[in-house]
DRENDO-1510 file (C-alpha; in Angstrom, 1 decimal, always signed):
<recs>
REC; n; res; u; v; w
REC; 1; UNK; +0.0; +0.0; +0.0 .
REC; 2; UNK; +3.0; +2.4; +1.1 .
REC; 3; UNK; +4.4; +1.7; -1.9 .
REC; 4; UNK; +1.6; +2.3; -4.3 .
REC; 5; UNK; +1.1; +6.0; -2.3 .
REC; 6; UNK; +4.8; +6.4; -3.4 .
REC; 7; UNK; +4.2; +5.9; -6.9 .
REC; 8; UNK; +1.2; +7.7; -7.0 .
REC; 9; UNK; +3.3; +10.8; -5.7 .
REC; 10; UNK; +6.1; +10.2; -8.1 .
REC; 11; UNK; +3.6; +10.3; -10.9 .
REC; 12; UNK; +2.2; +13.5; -10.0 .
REC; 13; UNK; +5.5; +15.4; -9.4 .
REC; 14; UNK; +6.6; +14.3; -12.9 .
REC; 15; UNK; +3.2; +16.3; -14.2 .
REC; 16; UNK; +3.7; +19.0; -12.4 .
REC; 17; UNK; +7.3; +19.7; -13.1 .
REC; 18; UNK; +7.3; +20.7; -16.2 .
REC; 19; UNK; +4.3; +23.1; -15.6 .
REC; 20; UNK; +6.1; +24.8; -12.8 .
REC; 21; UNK; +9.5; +25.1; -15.1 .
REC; 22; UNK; +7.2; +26.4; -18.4 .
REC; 23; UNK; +6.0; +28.8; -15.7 .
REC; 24; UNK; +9.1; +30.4; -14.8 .
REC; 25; UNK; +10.5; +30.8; -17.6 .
REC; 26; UNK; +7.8; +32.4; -19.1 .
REC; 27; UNK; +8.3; +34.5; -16.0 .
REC; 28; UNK; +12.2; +35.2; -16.7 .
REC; 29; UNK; +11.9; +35.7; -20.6 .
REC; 30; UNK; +12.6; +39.2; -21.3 .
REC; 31; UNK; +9.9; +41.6; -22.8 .
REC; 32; UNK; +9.7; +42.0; -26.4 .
REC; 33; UNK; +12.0; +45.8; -27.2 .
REC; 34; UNK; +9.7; +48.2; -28.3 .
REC; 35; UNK; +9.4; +49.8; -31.7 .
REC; 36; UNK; +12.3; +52.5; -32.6 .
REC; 37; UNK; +9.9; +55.4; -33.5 .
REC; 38; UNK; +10.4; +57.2; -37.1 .
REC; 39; UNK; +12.7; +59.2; -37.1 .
REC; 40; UNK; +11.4; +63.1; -37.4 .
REC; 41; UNK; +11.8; +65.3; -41.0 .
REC; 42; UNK; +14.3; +67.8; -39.0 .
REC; 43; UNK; +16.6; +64.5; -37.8 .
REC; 44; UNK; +16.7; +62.5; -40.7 .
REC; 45; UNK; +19.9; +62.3; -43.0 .
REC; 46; UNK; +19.2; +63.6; -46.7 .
REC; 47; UNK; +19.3; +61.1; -49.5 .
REC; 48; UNK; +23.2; +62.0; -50.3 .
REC; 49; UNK; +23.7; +61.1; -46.8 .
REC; 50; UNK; +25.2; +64.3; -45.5 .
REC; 51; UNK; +24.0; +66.0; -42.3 .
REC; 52; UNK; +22.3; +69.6; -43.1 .
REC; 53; UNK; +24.0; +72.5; -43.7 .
REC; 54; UNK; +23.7; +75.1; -41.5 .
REC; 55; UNK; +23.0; +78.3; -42.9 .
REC; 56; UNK; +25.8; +80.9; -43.8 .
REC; 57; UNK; +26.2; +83.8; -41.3 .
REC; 58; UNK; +26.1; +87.4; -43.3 .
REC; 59; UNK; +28.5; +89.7; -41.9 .
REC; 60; UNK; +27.3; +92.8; -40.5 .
REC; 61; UNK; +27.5; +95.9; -42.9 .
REC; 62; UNK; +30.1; +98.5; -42.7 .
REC; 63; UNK; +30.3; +102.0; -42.3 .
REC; 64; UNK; +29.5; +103.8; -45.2 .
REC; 65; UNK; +32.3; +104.8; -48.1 .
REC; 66; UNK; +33.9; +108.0; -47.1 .
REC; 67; UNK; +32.4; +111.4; -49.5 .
REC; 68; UNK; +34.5; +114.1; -48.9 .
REC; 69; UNK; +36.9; +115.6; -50.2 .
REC; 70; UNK; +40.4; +113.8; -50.1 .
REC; 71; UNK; +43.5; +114.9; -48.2 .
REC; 72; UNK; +46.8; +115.1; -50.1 .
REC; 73; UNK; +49.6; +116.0; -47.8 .
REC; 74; UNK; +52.7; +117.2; -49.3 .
REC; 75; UNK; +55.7; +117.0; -47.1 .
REC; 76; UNK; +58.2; +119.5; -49.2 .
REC; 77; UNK; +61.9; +118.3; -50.3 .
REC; 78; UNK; +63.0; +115.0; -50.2 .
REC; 79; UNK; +66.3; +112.9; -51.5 .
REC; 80; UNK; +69.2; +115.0; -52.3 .
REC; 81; UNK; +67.0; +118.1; -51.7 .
REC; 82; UNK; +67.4; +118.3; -47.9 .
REC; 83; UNK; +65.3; +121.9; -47.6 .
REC; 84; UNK; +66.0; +123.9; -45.1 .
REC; 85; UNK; +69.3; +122.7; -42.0 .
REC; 86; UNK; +69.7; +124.1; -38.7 .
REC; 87; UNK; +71.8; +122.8; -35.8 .
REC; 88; UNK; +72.5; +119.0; -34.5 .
REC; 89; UNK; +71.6; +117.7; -37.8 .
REC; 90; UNK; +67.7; +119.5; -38.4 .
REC; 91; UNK; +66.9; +118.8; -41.6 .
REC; 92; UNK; +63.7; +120.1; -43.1 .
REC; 93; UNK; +62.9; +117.1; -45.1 .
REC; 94; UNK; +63.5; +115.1; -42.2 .
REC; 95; UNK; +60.9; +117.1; -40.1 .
REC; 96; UNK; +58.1; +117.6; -42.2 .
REC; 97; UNK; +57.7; +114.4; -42.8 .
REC; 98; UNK; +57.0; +113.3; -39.2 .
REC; 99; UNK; +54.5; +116.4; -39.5 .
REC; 100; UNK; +52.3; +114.7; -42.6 .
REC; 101; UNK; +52.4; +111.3; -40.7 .
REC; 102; UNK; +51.0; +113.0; -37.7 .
REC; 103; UNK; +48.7; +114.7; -39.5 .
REC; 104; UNK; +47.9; +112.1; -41.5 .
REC; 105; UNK; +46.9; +110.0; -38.3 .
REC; 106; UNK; +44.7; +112.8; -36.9 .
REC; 107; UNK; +42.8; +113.8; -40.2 .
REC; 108; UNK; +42.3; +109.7; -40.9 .
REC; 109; UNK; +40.7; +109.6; -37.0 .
REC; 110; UNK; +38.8; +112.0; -38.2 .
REC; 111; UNK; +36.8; +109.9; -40.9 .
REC; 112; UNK; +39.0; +111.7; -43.9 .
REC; 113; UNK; +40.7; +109.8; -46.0 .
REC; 114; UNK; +44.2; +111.2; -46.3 .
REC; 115; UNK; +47.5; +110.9; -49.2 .
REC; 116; UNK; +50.5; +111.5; -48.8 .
REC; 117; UNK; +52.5; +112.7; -52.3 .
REC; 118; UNK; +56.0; +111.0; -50.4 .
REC; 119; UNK; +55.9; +108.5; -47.4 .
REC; 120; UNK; +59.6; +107.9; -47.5 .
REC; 121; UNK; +62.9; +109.7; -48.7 .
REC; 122; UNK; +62.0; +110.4; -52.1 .
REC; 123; UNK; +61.7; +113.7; -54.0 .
REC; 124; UNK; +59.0; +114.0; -56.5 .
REC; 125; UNK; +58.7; +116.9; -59.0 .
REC; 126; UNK; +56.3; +119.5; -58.3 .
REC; 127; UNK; +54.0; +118.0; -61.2 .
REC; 128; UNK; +54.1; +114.4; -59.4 .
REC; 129; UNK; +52.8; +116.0; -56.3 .
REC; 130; UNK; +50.5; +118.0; -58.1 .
REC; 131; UNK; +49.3; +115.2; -60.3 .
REC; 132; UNK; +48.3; +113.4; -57.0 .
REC; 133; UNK; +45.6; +115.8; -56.0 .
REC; 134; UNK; +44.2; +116.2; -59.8 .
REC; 135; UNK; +43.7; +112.4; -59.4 .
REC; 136; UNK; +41.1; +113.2; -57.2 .
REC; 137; UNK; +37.9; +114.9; -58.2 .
REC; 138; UNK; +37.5; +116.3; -54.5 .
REC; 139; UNK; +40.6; +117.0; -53.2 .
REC; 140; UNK; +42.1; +119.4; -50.7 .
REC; 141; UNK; +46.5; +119.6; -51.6 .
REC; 142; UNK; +48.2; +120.4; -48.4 .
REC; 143; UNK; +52.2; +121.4; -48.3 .
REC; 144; UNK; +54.2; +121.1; -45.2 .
REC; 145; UNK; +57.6; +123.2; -45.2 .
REC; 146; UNK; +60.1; +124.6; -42.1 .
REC; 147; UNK; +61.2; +128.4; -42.3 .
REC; 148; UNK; +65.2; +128.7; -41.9 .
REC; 149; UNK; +64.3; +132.0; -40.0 .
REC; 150; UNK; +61.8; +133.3; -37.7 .
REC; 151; UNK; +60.4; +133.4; -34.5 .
REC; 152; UNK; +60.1; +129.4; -33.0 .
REC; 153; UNK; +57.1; +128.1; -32.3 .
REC; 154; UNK; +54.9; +130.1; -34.6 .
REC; 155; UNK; +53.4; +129.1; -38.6 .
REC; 156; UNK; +52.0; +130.7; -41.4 .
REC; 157; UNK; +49.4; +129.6; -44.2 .
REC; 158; UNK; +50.3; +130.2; -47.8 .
REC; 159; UNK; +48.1; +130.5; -50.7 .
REC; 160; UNK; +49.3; +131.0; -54.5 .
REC; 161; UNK; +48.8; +134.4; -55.4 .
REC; 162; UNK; +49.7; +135.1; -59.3 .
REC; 163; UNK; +51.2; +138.4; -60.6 .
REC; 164; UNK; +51.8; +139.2; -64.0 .
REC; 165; UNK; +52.7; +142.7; -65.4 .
REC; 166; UNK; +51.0; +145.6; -66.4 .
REC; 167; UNK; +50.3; +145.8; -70.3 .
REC; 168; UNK; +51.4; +148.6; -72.2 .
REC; 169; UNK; +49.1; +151.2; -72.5 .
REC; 170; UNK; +47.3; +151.9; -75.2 .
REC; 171; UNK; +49.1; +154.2; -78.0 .
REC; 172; UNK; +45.5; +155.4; -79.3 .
REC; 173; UNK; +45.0; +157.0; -75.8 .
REC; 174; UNK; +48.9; +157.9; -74.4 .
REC; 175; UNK; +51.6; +157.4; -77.4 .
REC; 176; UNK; +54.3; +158.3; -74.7 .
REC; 177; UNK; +52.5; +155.5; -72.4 .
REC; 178; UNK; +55.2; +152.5; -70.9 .
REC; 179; UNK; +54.6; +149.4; -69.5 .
REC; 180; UNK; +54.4; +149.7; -65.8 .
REC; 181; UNK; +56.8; +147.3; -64.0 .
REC; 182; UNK; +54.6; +147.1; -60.9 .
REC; 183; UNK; +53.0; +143.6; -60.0 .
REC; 184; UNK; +49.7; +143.3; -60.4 .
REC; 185; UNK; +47.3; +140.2; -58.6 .
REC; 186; UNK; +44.7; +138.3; -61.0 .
REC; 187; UNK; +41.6; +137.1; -60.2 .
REC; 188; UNK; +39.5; +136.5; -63.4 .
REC; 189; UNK; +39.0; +132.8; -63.0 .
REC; 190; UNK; +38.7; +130.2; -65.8 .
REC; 191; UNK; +36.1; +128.6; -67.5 .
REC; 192; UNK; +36.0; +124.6; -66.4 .
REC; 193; UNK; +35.5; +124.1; -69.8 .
REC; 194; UNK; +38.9; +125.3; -70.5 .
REC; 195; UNK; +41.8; +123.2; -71.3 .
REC; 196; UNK; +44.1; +124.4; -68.8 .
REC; 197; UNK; +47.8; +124.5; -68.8 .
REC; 198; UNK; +49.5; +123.1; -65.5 .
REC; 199; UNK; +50.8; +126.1; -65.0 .
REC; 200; UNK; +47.6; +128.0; -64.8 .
REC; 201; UNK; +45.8; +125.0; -62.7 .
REC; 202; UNK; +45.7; +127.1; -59.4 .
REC; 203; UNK; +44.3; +129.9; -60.9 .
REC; 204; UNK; +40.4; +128.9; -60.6 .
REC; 205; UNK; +40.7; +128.2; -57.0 .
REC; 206; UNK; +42.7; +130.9; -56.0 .
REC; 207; UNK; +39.7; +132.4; -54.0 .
REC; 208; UNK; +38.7; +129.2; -52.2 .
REC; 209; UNK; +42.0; +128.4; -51.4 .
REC; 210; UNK; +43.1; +131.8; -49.9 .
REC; 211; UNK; +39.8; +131.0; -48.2 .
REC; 212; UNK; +41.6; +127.5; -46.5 .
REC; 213; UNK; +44.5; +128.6; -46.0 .
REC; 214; UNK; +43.0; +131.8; -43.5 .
REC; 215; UNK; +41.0; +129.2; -41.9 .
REC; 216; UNK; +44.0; +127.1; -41.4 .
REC; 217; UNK; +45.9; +130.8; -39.9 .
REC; 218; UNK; +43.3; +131.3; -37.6 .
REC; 219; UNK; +43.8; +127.9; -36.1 .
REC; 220; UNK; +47.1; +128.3; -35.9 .
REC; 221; UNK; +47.6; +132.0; -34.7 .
REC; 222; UNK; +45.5; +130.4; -31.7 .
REC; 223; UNK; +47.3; +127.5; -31.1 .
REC; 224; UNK; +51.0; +128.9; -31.7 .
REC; 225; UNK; +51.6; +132.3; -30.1 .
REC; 226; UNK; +53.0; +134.8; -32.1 .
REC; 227; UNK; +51.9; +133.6; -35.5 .
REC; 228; UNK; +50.2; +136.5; -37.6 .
REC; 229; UNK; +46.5; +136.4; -37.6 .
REC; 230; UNK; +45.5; +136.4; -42.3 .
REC; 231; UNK; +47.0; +134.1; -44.3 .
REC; 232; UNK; +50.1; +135.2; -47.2 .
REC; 233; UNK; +49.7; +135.0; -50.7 .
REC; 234; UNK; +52.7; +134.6; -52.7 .
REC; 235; UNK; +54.3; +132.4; -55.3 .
REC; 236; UNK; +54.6; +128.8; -54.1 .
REC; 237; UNK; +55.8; +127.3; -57.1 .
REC; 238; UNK; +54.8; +123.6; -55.4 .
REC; 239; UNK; +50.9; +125.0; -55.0 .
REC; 240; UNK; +50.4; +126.2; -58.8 .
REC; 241; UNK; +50.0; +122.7; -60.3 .
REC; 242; UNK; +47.3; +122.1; -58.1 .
REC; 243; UNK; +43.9; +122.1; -60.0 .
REC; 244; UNK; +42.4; +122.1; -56.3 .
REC; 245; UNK; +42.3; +124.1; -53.2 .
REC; 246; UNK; +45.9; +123.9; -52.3 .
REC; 247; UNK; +47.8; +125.6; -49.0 .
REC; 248; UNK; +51.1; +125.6; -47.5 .
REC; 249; UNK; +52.0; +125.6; -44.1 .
REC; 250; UNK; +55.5; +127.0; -43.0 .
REC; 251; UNK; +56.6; +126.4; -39.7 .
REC; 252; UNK; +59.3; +128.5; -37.7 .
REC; 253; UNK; +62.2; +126.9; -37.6 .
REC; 254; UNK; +65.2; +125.2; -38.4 .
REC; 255; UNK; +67.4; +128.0; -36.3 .
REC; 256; UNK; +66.5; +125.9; -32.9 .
REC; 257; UNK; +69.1; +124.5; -30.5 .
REC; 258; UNK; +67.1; +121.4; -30.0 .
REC; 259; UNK; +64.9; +119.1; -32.5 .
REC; 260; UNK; +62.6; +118.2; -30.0 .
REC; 261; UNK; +61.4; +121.4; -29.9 .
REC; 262; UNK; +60.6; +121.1; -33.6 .
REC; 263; UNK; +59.1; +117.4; -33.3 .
REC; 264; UNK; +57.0; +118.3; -30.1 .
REC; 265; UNK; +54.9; +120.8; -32.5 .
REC; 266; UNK; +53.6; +118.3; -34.7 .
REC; 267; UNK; +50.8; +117.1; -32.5 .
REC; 268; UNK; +49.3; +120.6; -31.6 .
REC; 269; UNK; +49.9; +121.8; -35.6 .
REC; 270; UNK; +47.8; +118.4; -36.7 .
REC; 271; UNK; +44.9; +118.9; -34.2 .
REC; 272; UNK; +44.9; +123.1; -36.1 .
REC; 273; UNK; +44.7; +121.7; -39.2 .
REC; 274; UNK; +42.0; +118.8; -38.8 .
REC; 275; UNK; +40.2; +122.1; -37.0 .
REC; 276; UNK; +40.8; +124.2; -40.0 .
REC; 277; UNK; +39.8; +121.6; -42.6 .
REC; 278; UNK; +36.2; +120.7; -40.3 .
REC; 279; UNK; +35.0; +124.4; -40.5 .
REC; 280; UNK; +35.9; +124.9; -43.9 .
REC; 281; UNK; +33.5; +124.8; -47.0 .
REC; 282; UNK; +34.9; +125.5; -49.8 .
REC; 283; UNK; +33.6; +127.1; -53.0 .
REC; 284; UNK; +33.9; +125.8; -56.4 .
REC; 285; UNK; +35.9; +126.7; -59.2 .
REC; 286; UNK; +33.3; +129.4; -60.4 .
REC; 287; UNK; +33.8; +130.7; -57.0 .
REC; 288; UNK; +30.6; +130.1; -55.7 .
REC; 289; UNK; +29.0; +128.1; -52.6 .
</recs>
């Protein structure tokens, strides 16, 4: 009887094994993974395979082109043609050219845009600096010199001023009538229809440069005591190429002990002329505003 319970047992555990060990692993079996979702329009590769471009930055836009009138600095002598010596080796050529690179750096601070006709040891003709500022079709001509006399620490403006003599009188009206020999300024100005001769070039802006160059005086009579209060007009053989307003600024001068005291004038003579050149307005070869 004990036996037969025995093998009645045995039979039912082998039934129910394999239901308990279906169970667990059913139980143990990981879950299925669940779908990978589509991948969105903004994420997925284009058909060449490359990742999007991103778009190309614009840079932001610049200040506007300069529209005045450009500023040709003309720092006198050069080369072989030293200008002007003085003591402990002053040499004109030497000087005025740290004055146009001052100058330059002041105007050009400014918002002008600024030329210089010689940046360096050369010596141009008066033509070649000339032809510089007719290159231009708004240009002021600027030329920088140093006196070999006068008092230091004072400057002067130039404009061209043409002469030309007297003609003979008329025979009709005086037959014992001579030429006078006294210089006499013209004024007339040319038609800017006229072909010009380079030697007459100045001659239609004679006015508005006389007008510059007492603009440029007043500055300077403030800023360097001494200094005469109008502006000179005389021959400046470098200004009468010049189809432009053109000016020359002499300062006094070579006959100093030290350079320094030459060199030291360049910043307060730049910050006259960049005042100068703001408050002028110049008139145009017809000689009107």
């Amino acid at each position: 009887m004990l036996f037969a319970v025995r093998n009645l047992f045995f039979l039912i555990g082998l039934l129910v094994l394999p239901i308990a060990n279906v169970s667990t692993a059913s139980q143990q079996s990981p879950a299925p993974a669940p779908a990978s979702p589509a991948a969105s329009p903004a994420q997925a590769a284009p058909p060449n395979g490359n990742a999007p471009q991103q778009p190309t930055p614009q840079p932001a836009p610049g200040p506007p082109p300069y529209s005045g009138p450009v500023v040709v600095i003309d720092p006198a002598h050069g080369g072989t043609d030293s200008g002007a010596r003085g003591q402990d080796g002053i040499v004109e050529k030497d000087i005025v050219l740290q004055f146009a690179r001052v100058a330059r750096a002041e105007l050009v601070r400014e918002g002008y845009k600024v030329v210089l006709t010689r940046d360096d040891d050369s010596n141009p003709s008066y033509d070649d600096r000339a032809a510089v500022a007719n290159g231009y079709r708004d240009a002021i001509f600027l030329s920088l010199h140093i006196a070999s006399t006068g008092a230091p620490g004072t400057a002067r403006a130039y404009f061209y001023q043409f002469w030309k003599q007297l003609p003979p009188a008329s025979t009709a009206a005086n037959s014992d009538a001579t030429a006078s020999s006294a210089p006499v300024a013209l004024t007339a100005s040319l038609s800017p229809t006229t072909l010009v001769p380079w030697n007459e070039a100045q001659r239609a802006y004679q006015d508005t440069s006389q007008q510059l160059a007492n603009q440029l005086q007043t500055q300077m009579a403030s800023t360097f005591s001494g200094s005469p209060q109008m502006s000179f007009g005389v021959e400046v053989r470098g200004l009468r190429s010049v189809a432009a307003p053109a000016v020359a600024i002499e300062v006094s001068s070579v006959a100093v002990n030290d350079p320094k005291s030459l060199t030291m004038l360049a910043g307060p003579l730049a910050a006259a002329i960049v005042r100068a050149f703001q408050s002028f307005r110049p008139l145009n070869a017809a000689g009107a505003k």
